[in-house]
DOGU-997555 format. One record per atom (N, C-alpha, C): residue number from 1; residue in one letter; atom name; x negated, y, z. Coordinates in nm, 2 decimals. Each point is the difference from the previous one (the first is absolute). Layout:
// residues N
n: NUM; res: a; atom: CA; xx: X; yy: Y; zz: Z
...
This chain:
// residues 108
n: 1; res: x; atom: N; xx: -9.54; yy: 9.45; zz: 12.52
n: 1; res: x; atom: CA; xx: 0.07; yy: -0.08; zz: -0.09
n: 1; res: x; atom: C; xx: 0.08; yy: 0.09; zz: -0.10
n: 2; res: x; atom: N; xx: 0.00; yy: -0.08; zz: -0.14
n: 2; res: x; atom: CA; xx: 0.08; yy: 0.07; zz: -0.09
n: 2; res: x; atom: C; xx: 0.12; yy: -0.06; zz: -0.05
n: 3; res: x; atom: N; xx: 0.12; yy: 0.05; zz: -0.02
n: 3; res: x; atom: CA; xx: 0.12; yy: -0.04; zz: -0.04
n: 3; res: x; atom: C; xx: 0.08; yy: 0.07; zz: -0.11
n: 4; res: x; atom: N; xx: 0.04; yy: -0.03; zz: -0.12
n: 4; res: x; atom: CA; xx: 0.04; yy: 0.01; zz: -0.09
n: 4; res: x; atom: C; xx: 0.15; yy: -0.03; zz: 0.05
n: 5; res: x; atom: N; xx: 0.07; yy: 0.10; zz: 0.00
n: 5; res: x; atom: CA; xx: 0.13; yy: 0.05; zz: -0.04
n: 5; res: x; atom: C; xx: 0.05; yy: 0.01; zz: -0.15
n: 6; res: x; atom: N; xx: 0.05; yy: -0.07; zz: -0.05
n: 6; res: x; atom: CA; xx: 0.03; yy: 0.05; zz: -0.17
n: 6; res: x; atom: C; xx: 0.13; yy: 0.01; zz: -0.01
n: 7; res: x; atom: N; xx: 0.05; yy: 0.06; zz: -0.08
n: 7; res: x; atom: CA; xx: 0.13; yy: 0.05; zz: -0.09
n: 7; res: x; atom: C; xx: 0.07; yy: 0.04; zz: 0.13
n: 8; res: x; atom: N; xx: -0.04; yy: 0.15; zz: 0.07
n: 8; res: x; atom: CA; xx: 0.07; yy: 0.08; zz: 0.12
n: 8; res: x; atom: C; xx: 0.01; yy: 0.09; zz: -0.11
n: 9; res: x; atom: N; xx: 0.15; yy: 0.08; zz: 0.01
n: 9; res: x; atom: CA; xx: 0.03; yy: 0.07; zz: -0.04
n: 9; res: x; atom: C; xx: -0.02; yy: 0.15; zz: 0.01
n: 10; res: x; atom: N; xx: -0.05; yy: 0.10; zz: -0.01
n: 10; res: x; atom: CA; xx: -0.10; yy: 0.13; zz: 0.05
n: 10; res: x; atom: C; xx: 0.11; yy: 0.10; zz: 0.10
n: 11; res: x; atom: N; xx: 0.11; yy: -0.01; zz: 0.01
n: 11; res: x; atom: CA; xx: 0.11; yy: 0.01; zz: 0.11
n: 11; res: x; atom: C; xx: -0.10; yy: -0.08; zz: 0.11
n: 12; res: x; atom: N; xx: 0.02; yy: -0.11; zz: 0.02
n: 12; res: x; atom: CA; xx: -0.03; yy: -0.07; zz: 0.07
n: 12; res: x; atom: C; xx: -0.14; yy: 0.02; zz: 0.10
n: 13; res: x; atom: N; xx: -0.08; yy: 0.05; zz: -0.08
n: 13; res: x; atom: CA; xx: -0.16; yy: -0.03; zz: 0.06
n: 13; res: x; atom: C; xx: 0.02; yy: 0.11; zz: 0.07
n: 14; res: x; atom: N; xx: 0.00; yy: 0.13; zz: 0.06
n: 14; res: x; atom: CA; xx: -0.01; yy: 0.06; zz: 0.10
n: 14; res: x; atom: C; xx: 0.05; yy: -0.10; zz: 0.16
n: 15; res: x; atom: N; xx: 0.13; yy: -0.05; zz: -0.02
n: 15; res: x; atom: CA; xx: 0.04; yy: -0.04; zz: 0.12
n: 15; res: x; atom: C; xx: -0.06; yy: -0.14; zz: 0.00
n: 16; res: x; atom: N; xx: -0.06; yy: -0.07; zz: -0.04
n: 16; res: x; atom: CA; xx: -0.07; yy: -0.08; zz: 0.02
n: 16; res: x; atom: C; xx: -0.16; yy: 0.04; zz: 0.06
n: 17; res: x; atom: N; xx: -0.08; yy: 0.09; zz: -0.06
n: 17; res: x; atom: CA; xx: -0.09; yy: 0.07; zz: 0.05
n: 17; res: x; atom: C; xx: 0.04; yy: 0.06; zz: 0.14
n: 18; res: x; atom: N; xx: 0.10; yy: 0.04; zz: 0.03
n: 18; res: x; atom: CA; xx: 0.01; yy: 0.07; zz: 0.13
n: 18; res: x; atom: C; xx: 0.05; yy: -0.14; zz: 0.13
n: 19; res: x; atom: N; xx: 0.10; yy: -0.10; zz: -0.06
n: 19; res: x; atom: CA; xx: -0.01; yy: -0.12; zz: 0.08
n: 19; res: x; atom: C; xx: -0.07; yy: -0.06; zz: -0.01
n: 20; res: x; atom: N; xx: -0.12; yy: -0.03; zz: -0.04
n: 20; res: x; atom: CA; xx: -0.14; yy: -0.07; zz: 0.04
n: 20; res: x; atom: C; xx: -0.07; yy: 0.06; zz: 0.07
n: 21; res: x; atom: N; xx: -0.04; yy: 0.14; zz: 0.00
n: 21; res: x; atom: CA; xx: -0.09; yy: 0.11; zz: 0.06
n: 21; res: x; atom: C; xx: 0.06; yy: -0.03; zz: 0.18
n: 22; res: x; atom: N; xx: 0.16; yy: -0.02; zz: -0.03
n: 22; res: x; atom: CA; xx: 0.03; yy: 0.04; zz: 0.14
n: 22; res: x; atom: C; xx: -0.04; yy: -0.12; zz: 0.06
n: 23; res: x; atom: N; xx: 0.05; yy: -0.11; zz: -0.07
n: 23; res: x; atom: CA; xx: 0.07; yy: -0.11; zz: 0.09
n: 23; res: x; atom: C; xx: -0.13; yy: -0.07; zz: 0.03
n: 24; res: x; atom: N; xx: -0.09; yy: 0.00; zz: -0.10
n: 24; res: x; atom: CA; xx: -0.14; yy: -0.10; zz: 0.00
n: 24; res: x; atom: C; xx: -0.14; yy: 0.08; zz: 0.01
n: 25; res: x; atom: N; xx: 0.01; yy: 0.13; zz: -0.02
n: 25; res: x; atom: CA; xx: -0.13; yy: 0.12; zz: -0.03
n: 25; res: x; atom: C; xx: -0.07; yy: -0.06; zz: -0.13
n: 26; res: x; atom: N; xx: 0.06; yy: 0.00; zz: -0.10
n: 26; res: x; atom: CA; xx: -0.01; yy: -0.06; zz: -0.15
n: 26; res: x; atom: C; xx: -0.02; yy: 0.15; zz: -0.11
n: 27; res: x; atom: N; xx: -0.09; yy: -0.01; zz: -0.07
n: 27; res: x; atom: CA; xx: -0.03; yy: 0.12; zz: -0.06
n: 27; res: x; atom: C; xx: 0.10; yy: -0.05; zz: -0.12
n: 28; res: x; atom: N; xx: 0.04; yy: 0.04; zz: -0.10
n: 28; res: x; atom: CA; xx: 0.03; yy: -0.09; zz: -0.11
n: 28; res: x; atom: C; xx: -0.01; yy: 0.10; zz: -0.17
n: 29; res: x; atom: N; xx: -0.08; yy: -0.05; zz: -0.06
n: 29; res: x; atom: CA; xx: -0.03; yy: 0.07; zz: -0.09
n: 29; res: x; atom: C; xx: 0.06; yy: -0.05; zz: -0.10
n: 30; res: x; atom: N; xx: 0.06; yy: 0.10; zz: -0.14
n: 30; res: x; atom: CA; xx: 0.00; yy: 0.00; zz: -0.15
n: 30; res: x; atom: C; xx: -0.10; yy: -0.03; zz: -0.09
n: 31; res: x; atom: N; xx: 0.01; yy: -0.11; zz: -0.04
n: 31; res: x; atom: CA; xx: -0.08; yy: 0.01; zz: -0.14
n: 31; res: x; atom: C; xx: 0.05; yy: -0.01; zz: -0.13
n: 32; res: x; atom: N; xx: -0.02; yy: 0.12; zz: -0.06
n: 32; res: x; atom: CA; xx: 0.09; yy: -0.01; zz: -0.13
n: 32; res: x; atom: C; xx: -0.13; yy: -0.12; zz: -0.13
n: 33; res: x; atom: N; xx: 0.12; yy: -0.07; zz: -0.07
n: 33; res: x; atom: CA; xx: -0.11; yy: -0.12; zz: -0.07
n: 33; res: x; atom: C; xx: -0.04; yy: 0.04; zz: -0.15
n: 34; res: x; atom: N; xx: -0.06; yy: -0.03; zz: -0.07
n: 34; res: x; atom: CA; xx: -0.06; yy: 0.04; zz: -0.09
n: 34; res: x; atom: C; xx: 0.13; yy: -0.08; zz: -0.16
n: 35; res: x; atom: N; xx: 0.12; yy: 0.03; zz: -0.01
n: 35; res: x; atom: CA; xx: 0.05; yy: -0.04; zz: -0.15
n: 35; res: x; atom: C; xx: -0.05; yy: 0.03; zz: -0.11
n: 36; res: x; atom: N; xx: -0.08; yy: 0.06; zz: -0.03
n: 36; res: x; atom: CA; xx: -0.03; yy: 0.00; zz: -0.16
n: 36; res: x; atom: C; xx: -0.19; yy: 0.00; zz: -0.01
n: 37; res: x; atom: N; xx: -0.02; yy: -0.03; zz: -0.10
n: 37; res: x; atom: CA; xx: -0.16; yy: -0.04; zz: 0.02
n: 37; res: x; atom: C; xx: -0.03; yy: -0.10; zz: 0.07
n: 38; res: x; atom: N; xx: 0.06; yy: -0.11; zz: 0.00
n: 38; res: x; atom: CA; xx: -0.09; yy: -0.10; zz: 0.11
n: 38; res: x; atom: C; xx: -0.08; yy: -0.11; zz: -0.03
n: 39; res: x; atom: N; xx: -0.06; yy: 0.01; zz: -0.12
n: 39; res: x; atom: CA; xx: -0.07; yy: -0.08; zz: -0.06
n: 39; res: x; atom: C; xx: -0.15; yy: -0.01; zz: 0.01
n: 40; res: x; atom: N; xx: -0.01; yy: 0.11; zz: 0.05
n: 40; res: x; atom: CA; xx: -0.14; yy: 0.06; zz: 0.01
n: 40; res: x; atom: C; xx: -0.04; yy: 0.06; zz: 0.16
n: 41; res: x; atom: N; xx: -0.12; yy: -0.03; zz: 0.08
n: 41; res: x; atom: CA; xx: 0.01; yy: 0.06; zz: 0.16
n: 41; res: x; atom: C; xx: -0.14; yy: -0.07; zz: 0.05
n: 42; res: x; atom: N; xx: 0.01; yy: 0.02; zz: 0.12
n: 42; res: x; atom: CA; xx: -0.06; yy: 0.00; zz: 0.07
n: 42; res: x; atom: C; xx: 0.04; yy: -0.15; zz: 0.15
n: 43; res: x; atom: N; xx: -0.08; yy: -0.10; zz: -0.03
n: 43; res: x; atom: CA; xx: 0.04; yy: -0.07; zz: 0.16
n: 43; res: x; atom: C; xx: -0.07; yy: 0.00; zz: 0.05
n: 44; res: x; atom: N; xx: 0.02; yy: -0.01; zz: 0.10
n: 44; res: x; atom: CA; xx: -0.07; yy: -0.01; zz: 0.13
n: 44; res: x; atom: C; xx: 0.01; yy: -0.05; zz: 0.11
n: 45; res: x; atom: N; xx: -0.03; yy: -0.06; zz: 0.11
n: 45; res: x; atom: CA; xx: -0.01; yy: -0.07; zz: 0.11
n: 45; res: x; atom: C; xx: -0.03; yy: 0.10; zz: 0.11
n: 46; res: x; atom: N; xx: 0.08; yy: 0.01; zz: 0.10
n: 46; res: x; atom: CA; xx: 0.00; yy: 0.04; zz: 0.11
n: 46; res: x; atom: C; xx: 0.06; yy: -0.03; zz: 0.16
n: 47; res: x; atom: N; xx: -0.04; yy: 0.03; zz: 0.08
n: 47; res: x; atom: CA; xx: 0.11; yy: -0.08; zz: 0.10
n: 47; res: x; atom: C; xx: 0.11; yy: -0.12; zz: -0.01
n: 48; res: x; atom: N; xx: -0.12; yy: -0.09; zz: -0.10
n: 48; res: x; atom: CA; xx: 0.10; yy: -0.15; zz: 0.05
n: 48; res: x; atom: C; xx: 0.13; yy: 0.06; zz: -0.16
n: 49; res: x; atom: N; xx: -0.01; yy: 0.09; zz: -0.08
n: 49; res: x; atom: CA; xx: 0.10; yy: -0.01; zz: -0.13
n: 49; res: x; atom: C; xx: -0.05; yy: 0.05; zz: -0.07
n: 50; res: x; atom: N; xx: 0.06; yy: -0.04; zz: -0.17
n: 50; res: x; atom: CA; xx: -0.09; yy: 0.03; zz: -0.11
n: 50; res: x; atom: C; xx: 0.12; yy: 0.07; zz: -0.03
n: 51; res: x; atom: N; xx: -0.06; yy: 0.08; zz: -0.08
n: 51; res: x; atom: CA; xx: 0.11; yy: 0.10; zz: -0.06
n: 51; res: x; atom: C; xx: -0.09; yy: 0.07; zz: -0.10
n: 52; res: x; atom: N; xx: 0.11; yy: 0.02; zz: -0.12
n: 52; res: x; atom: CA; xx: 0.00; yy: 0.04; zz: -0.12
n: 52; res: x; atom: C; xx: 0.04; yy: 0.10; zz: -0.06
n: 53; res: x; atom: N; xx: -0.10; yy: 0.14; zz: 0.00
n: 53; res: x; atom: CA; xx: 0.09; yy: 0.10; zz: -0.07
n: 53; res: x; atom: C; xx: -0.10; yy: 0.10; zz: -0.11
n: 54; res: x; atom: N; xx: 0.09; yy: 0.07; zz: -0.01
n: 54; res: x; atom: CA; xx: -0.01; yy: 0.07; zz: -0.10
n: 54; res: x; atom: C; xx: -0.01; yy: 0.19; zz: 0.05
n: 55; res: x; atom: N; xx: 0.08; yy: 0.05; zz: -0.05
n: 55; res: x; atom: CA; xx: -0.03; yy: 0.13; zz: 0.06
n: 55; res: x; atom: C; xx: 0.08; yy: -0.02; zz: 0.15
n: 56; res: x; atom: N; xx: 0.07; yy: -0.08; zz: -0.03
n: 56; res: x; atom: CA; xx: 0.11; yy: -0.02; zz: 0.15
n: 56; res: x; atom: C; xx: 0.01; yy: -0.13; zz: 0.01
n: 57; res: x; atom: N; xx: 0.04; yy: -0.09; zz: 0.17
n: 57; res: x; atom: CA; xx: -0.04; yy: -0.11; zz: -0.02
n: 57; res: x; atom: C; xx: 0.11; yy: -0.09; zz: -0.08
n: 58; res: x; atom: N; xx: -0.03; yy: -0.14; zz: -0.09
n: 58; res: x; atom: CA; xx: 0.11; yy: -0.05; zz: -0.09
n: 58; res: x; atom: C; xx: 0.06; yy: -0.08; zz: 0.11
n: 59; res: x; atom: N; xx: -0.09; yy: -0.09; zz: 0.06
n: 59; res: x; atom: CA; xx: 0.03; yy: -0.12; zz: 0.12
n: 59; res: x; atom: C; xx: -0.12; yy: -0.04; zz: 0.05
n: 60; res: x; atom: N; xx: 0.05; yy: 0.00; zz: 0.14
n: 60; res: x; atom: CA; xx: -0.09; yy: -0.09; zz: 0.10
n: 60; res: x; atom: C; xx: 0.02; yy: -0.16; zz: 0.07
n: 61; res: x; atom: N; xx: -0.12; yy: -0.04; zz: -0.01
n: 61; res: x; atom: CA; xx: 0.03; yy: -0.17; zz: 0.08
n: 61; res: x; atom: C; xx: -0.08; yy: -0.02; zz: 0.11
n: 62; res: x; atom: N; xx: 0.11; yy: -0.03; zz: 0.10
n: 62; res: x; atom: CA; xx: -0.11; yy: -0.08; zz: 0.11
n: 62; res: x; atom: C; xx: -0.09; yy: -0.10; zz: -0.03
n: 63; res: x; atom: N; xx: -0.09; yy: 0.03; zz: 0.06
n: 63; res: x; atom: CA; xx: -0.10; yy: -0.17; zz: -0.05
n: 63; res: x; atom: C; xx: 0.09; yy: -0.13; zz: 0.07
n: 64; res: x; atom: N; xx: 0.09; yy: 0.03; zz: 0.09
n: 64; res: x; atom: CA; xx: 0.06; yy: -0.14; zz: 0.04
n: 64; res: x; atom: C; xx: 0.09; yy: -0.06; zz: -0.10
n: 65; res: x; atom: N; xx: 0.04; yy: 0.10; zz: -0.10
n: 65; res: x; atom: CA; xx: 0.11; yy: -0.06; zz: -0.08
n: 65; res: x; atom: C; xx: -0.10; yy: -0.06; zz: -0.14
n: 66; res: x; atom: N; xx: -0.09; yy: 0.03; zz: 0.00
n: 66; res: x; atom: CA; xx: -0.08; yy: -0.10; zz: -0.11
n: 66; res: x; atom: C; xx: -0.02; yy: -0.08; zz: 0.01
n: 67; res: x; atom: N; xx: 0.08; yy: -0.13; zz: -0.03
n: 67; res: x; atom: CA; xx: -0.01; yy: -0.13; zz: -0.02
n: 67; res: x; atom: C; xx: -0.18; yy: -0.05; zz: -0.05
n: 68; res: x; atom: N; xx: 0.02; yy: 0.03; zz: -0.13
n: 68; res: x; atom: CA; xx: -0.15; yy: -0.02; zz: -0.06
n: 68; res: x; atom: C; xx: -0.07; yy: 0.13; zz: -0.07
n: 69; res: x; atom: N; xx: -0.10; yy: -0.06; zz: -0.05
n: 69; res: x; atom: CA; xx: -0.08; yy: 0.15; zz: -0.07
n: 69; res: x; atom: C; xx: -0.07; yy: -0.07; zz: -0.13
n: 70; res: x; atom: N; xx: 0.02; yy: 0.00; zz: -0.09
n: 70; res: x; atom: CA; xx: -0.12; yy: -0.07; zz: -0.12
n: 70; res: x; atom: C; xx: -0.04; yy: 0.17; zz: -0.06
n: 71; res: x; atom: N; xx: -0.14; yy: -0.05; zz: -0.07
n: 71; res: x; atom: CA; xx: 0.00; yy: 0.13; zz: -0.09
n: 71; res: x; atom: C; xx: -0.10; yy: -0.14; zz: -0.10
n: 72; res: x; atom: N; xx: 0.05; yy: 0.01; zz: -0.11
n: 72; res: x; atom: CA; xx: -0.07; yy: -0.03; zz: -0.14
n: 72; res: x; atom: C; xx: -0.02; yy: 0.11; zz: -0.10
n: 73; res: x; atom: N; xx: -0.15; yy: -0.05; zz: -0.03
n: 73; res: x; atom: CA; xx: -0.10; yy: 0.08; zz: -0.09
n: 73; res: x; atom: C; xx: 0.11; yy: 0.16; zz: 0.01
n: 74; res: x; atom: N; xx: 0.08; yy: 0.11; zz: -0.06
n: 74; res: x; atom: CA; xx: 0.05; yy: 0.10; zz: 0.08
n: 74; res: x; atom: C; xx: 0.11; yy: 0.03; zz: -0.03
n: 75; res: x; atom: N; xx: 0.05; yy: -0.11; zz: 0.11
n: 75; res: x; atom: CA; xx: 0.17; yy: 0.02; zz: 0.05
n: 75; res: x; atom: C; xx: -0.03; yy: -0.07; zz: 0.11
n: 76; res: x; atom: N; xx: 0.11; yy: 0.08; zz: 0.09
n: 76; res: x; atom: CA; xx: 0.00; yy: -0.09; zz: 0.17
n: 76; res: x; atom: C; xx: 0.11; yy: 0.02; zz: 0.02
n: 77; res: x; atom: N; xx: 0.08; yy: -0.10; zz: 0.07
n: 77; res: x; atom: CA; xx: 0.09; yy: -0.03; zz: 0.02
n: 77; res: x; atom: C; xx: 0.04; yy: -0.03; zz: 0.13
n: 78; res: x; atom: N; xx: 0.08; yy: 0.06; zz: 0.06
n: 78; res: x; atom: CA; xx: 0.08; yy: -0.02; zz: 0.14
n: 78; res: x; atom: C; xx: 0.13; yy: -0.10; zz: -0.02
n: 79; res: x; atom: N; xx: -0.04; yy: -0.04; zz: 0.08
n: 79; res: x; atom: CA; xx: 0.18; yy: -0.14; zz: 0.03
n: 79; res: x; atom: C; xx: 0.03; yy: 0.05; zz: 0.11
n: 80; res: x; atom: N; xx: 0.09; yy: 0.04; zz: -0.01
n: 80; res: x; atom: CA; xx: 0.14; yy: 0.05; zz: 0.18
n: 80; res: x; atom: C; xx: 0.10; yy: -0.14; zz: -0.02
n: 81; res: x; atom: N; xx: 0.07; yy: 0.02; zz: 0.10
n: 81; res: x; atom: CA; xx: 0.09; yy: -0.10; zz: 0.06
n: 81; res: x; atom: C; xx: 0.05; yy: -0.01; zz: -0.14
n: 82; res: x; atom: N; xx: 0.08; yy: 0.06; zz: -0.06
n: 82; res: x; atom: CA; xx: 0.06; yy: 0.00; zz: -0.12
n: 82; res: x; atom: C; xx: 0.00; yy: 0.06; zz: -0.13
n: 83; res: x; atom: N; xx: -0.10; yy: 0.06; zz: 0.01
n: 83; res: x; atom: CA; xx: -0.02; yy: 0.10; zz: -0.12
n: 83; res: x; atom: C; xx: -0.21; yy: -0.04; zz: -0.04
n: 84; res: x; atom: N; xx: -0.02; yy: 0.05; zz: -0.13
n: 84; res: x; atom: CA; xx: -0.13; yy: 0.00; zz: -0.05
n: 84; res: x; atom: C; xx: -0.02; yy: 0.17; zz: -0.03
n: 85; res: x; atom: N; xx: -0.10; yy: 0.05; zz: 0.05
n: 85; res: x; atom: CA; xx: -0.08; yy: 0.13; zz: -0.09
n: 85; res: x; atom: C; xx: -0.08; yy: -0.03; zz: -0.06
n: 86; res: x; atom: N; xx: -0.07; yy: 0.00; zz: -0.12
n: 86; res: x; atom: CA; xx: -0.10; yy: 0.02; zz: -0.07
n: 86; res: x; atom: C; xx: -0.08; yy: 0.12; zz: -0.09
n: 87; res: x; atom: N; xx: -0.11; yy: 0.00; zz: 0.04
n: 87; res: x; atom: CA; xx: -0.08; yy: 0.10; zz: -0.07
n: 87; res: x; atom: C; xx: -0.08; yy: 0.01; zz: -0.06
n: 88; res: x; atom: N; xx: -0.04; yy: 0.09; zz: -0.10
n: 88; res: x; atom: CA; xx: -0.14; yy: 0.00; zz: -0.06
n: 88; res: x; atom: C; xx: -0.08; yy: 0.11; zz: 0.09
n: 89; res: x; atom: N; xx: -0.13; yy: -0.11; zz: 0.02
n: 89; res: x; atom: CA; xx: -0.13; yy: 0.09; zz: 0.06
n: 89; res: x; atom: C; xx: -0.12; yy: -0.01; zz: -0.07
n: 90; res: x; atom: N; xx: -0.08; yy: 0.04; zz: 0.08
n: 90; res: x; atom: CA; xx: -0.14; yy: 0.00; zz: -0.04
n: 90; res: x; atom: C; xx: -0.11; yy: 0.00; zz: 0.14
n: 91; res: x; atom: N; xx: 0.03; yy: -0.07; zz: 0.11
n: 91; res: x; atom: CA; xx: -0.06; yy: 0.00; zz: 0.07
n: 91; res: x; atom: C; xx: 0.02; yy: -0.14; zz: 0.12
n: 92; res: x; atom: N; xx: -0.05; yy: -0.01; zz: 0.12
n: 92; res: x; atom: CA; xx: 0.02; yy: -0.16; zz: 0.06
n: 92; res: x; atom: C; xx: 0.09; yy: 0.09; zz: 0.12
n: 93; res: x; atom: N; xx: 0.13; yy: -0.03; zz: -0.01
n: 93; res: x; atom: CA; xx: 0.10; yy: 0.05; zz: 0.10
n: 93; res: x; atom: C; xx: -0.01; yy: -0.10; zz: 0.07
n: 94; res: x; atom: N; xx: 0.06; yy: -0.11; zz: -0.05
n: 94; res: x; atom: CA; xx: 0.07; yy: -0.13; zz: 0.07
n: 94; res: x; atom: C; xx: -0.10; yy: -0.01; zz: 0.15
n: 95; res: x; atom: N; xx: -0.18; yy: -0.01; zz: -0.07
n: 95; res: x; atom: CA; xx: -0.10; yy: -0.02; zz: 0.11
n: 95; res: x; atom: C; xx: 0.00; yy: 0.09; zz: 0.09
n: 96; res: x; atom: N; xx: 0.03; yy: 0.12; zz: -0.01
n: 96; res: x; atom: CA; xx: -0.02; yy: 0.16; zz: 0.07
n: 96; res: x; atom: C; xx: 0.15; yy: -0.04; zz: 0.09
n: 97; res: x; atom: N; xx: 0.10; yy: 0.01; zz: -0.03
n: 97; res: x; atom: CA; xx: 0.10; yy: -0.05; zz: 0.08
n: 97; res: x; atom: C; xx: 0.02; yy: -0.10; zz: 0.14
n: 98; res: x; atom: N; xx: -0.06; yy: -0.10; zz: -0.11
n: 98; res: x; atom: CA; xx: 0.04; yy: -0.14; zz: 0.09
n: 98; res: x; atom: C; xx: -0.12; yy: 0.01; zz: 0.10
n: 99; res: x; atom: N; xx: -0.10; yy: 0.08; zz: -0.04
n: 99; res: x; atom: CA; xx: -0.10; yy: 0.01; zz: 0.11
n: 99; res: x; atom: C; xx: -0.03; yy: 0.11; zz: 0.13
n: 100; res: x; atom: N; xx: 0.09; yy: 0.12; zz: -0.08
n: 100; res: x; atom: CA; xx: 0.06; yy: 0.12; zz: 0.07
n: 100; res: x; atom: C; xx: -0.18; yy: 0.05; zz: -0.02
n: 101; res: x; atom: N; xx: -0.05; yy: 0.00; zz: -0.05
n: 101; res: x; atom: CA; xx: -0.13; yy: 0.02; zz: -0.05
n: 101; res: x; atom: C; xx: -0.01; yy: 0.18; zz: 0.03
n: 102; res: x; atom: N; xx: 0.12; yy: 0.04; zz: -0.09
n: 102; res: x; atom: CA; xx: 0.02; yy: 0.17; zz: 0.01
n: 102; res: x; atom: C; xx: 0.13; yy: 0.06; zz: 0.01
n: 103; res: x; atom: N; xx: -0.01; yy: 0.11; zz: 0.05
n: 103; res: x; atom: CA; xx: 0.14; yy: 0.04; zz: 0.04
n: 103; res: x; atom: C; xx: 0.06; yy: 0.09; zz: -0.12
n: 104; res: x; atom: N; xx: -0.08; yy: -0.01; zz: -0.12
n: 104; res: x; atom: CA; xx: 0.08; yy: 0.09; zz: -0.11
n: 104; res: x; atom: C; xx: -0.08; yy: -0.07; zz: -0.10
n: 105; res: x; atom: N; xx: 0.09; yy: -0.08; zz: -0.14
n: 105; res: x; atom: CA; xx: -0.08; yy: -0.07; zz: -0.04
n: 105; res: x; atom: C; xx: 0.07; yy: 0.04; zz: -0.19
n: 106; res: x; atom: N; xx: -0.08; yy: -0.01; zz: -0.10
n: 106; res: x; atom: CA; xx: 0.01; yy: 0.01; zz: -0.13
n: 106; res: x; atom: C; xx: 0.15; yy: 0.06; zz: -0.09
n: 107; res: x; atom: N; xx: -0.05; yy: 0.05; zz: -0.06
n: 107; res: x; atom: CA; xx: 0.06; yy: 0.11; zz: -0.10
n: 107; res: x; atom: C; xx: 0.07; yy: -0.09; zz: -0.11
n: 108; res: x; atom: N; xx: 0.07; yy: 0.04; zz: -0.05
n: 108; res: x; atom: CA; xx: 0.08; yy: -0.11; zz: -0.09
n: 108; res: x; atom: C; xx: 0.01; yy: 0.06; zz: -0.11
């Protein structure tokens, strides 16, 4: 399982890395996110989340939190509980997804 921790303060992350390690045998990793350039990347599908990056990752989504998926002629669009992403593509994501077809899917 993956868990997103956001806005920990970099004080902070050692001693949280070492009370999970202890208390649960919990690895817990850094990922630094991609701020500038993010207009342009790579998504992909993998283990059940799509994620979107660039030279470094911008953001990742579980597939549980996608409400819906449309893609018209080339933009596809994600619906989450409360938010919309939208993209320009050039390829059939929405089908490759919702079908889990492949485990790494089109270039953006």
């Amino acid at each position: 399982h993956t868990y997103d921790l956001e806005n920990i303060h970099e004080s902070q992350v050692n001693s949280i890395r070492s009370a999970a390690n202890q208390h649960y045998g919990l690895s817990v990793l850094s990922t630094e996110l991609e701020t500038l350039g993010t207009t342009h990347g790579s998504l992909t599908y993998a283990n059940n989340v799509v994620t979107f990056q660039g030279e470094r990752c911008i953001f990742s989504i579980p597939k549980e939190a996608i409400r819906s998926m449309v893609e018209l002629e080339n933009e596809l669009e994600f619906k989450l509980e409360d938010a919309e992403v939208v993209f320009s593509t050039s390829s059939n994501v929405a089908r490759l997804v919702g079908a889990k077809v492949s485990e790494e899917i089109c270039i953006l």
